[in-house]
C-alpha positions in Angstrom: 87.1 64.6 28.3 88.7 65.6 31.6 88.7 65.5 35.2 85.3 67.5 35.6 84.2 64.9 32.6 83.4 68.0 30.1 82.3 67.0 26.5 81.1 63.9 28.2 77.3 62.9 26.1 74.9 60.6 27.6 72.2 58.9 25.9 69.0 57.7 27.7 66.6 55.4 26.6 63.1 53.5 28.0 63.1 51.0 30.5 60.5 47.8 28.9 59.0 46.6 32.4 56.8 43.9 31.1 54.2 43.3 34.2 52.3 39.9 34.6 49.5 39.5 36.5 47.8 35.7 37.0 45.2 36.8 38.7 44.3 39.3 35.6 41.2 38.1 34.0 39.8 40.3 30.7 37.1 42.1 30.6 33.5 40.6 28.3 34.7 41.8 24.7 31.9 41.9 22.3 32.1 41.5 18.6 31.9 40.4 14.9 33.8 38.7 12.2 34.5 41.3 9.5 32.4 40.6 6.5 32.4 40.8 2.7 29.4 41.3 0.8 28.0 41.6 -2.7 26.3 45.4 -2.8 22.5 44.9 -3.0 22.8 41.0 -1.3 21.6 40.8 2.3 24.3 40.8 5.1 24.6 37.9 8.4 26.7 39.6 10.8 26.7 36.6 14.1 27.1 39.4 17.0 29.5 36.7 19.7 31.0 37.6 22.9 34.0 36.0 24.8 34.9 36.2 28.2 31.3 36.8 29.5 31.4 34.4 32.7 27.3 34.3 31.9 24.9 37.1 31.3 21.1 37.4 32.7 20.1 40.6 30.2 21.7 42.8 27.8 20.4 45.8 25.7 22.4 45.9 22.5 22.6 48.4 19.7 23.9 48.4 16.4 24.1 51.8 14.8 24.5 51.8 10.6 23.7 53.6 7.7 20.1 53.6 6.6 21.6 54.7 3.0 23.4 51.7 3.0 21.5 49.1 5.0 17.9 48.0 5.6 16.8 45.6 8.8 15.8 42.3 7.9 15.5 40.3 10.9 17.8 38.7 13.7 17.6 35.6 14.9 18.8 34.1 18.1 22.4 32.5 19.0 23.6 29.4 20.3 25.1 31.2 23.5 21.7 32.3 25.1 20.9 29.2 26.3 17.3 30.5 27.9 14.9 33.3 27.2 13.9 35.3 23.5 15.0 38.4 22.3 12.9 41.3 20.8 14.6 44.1 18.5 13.1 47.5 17.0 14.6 49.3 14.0 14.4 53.0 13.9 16.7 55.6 12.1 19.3 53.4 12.0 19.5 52.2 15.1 18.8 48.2 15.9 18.1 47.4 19.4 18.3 44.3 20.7 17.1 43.4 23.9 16.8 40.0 25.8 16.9 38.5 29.1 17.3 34.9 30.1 20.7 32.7 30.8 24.0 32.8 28.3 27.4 31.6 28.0 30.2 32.8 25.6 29.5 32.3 21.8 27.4 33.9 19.4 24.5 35.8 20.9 22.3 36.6 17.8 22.3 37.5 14.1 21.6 40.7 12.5 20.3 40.2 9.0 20.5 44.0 6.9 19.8 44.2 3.3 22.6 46.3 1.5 21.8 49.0 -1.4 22.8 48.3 -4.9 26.1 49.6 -6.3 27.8 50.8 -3.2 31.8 50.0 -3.0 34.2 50.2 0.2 33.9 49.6 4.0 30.6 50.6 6.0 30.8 50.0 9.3 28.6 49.2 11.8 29.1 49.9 15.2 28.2 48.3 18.4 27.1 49.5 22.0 24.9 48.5 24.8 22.8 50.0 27.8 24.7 49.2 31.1 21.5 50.0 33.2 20.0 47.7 31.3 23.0 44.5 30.9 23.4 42.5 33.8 26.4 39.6 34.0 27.9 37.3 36.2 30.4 39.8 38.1 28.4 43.2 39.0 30.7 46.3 37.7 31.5 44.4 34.9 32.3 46.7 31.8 32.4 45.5 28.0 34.4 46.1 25.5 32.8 46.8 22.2 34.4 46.5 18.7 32.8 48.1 15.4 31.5 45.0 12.4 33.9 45.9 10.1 32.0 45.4 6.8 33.3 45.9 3.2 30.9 46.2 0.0 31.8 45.0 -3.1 30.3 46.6 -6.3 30.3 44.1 -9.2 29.9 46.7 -11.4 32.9 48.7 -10.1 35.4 50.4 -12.8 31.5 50.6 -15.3 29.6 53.8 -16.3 26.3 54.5 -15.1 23.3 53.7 -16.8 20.1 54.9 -17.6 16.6 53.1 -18.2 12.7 53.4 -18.4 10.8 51.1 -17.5 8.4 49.5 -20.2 4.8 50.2 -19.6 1.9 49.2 -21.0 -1.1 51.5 -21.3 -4.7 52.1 -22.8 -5.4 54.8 -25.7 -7.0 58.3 -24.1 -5.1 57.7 -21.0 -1.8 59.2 -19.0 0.9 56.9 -18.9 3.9 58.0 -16.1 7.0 56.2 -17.5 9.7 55.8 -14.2 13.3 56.9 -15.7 15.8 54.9 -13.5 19.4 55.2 -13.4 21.7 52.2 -12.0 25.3 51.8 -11.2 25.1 55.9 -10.1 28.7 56.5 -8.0 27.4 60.4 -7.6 25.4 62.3 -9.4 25.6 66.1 -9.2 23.3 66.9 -12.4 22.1 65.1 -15.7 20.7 66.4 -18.6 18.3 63.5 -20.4 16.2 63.6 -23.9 13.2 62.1 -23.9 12.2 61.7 -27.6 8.1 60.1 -28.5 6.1 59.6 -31.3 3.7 62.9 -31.5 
């Protein structure tokens, strides 16, 4: 280069600034372990929450597939230390609802029963009704995180299959005959042969 520095090339990068604040206290984050679980077995998903500082209601809601999953039952947590809850089930949506006196831990227990012969991840995501959540600090926000649940299919990597079921009937009468199919990964026609004694 010369005096007037021509041909001169600077490169710029990022500043890290790294800030630290004691005072800095994390909002109520609300949760689930992730969960693996035989397709057609029932799922226990503990619902927990840290950082709470104590809660005197909440309205929760777990959204899933009603393909996938069917309500069982919930059952309370260690963490609400007073009061009951309720739930309701409808179109796949499970609200929870309770109101009583709570510290951090595991708030209740969603029980679903899974369908037969699914494979992969179906999660289940979480929410809640701020009108309707009270805690210690008023303004408080929490942060929800998806149940991240994986289905395993036993019968993975087989062919379908199909079956009737074996019915007994009386002579002179109609007999319907269900024709099941199991282990079906999609099915976007069949063709089936029934054959019978005449």
């Amino acid at each position: 280069f010369n005096e007037n520095w021509d041909d001169v090339v600077l490169h710029c990068g990022d500043i890290a600034v790294t800030v630290n604040n004691p005072n800095y206290v994390p909002p109520p984050a609300l949760g689930a372990s992730p969960a693996t679980v035989t397709a057609g077995g029932n799922a226990a998903l503990p619902v927990s929450i840290a950082n709470s500082a104590g809660m005197s209601r909440f309205k929760i809601y777990l959204t899933y597939d009603p393909a996938i999953y069917t309500f069982v039952s919930v059952s309370k947590g260690p963490a609400l230390l007073t009061g009951n809850i309720s739930s309701d089930a409808s179109n796949g949506v499970l609200t929870v609802t309770w109101t009583g006196t709570s510290t951090d831990g595991t708030l209740f227990t969603p029980v679903f029963a899974t369908a037969e012969y699914k494979q992969g991840r179906h999660d289940i995501a979480l929410s809640y009704d701020p009108a309707n959540t009270a805690f210690a600090t008023s303004g408080t926000v929490m942060a929800c995180s998806a149940i991240e649940v994986t289905l395993i299919n036993p019968f993975a990597g087989q062919a379908a299959w199909v079956q009737a079921d074996h019915i007994q009937g009386a002579a002179g009468t109609t007999v319907n005959v269900p024709v099941r199919i199991f282990n079906n990964q999609g099915l976007m026609g069949f063709g089936i042969t029934v054959h019978y004694d005449p």
